[in-house]
C-alpha positions as CSV (number, residue, x, y, z in Angstrom):
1,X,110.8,176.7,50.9
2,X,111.7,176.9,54.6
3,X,110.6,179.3,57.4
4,X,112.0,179.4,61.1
5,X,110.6,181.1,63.7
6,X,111.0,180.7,67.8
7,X,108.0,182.0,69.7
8,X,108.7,182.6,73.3
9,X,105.6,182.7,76.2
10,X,105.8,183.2,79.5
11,X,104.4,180.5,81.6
12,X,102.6,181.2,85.4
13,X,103.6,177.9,86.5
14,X,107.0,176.1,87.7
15,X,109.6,175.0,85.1
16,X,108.5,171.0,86.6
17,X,104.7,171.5,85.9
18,X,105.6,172.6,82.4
19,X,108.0,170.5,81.7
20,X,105.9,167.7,82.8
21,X,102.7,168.6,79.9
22,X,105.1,168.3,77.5
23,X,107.5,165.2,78.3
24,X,104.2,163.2,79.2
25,X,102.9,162.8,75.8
26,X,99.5,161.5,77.1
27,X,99.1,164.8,78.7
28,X,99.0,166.1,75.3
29,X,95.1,165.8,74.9
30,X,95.1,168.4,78.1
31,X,97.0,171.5,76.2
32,X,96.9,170.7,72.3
33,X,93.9,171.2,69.7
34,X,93.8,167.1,68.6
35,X,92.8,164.2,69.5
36,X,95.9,161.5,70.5
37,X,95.0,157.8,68.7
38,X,98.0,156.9,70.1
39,X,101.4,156.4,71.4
40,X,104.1,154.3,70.8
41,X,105.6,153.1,72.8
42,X,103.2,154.3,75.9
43,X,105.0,156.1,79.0
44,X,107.4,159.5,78.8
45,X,108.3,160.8,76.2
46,X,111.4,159.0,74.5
47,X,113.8,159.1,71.8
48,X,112.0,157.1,69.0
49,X,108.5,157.7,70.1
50,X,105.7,157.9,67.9
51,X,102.6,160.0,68.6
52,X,99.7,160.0,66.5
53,X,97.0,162.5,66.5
54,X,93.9,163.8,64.4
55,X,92.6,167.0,64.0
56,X,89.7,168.7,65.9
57,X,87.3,170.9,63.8
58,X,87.4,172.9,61.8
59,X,89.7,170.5,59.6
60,X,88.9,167.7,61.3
61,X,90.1,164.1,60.7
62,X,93.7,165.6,59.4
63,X,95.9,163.3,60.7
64,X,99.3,164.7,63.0
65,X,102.6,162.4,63.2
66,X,105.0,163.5,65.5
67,X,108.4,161.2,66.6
68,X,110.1,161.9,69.5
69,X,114.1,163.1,68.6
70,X,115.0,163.8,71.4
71,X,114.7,164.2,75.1
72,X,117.4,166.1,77.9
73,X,115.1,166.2,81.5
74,X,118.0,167.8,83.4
75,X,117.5,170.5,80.8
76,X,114.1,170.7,80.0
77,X,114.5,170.3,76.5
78,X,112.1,168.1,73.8
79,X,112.7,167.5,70.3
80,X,110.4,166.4,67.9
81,X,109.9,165.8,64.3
82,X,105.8,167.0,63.7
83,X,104.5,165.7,60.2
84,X,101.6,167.4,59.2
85,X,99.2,167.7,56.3
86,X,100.1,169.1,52.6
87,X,103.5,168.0,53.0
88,X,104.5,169.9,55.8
89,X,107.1,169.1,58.5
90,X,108.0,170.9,61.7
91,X,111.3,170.3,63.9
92,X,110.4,171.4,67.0
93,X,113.2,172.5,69.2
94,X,111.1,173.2,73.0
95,X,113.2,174.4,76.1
96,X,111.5,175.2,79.5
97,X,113.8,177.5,81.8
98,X,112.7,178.7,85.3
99,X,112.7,182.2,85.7
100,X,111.6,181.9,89.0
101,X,109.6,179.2,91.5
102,X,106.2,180.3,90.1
103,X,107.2,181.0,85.9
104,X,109.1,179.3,83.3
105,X,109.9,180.6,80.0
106,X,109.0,178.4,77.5
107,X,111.1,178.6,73.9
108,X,109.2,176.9,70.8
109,X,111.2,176.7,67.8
């Protein structure tokens, strides 16, 4: 079974502050509700990339694998390949667009 969704927020911060939380994978820890064990190799992120992560409570010590696909900077755009527990796997498709100098619209999906 497969189910696709693409949630869409809009961000009070420029499209370069955005983009950098999410194509800095060591910024992860800052935004995301895990704890990073590592990443491989270290630095941006990059095609090939492996970050591993465990769970906080309440289901803590479940354990998150996530592989960099694919990264376009000039476009803002990230994708990744998130293994999670129970056998379930997310392709994440992320785009960050400027709407303006102050908000970017951030696509997850």
């Amino acid at each position: 079974m497969s189910f696709s969704t693409c949630p869409i927020a809009i961000v009070n911060a420029p499209v370069e502050r955005v983009w950098h939380l999410l194509a800095e994978p060591s910024a992860y820890a800052l935004w995301w509700d895990a704890r990073t064990r590592s990443i491989l190799p270290p630095g941006p992120a990059q095609p090939g990339q492996l970050i591993l992560a465990d769970t906080n409570p309440p289901v803590r010590g479940w354990q998150i694998r996530i592989t960099v696909q694919a990264v376009t900077p000039e476009k803002h755009v990230l994708d990744l390949l998130t293994r999670l527990p129970l056998g379930i796997t997310v392709h994440n498709h992320i785009t960050c667009t400027p709407l303006d100098q102050q908000h970017t619209r951030l696509n997850f999906g």
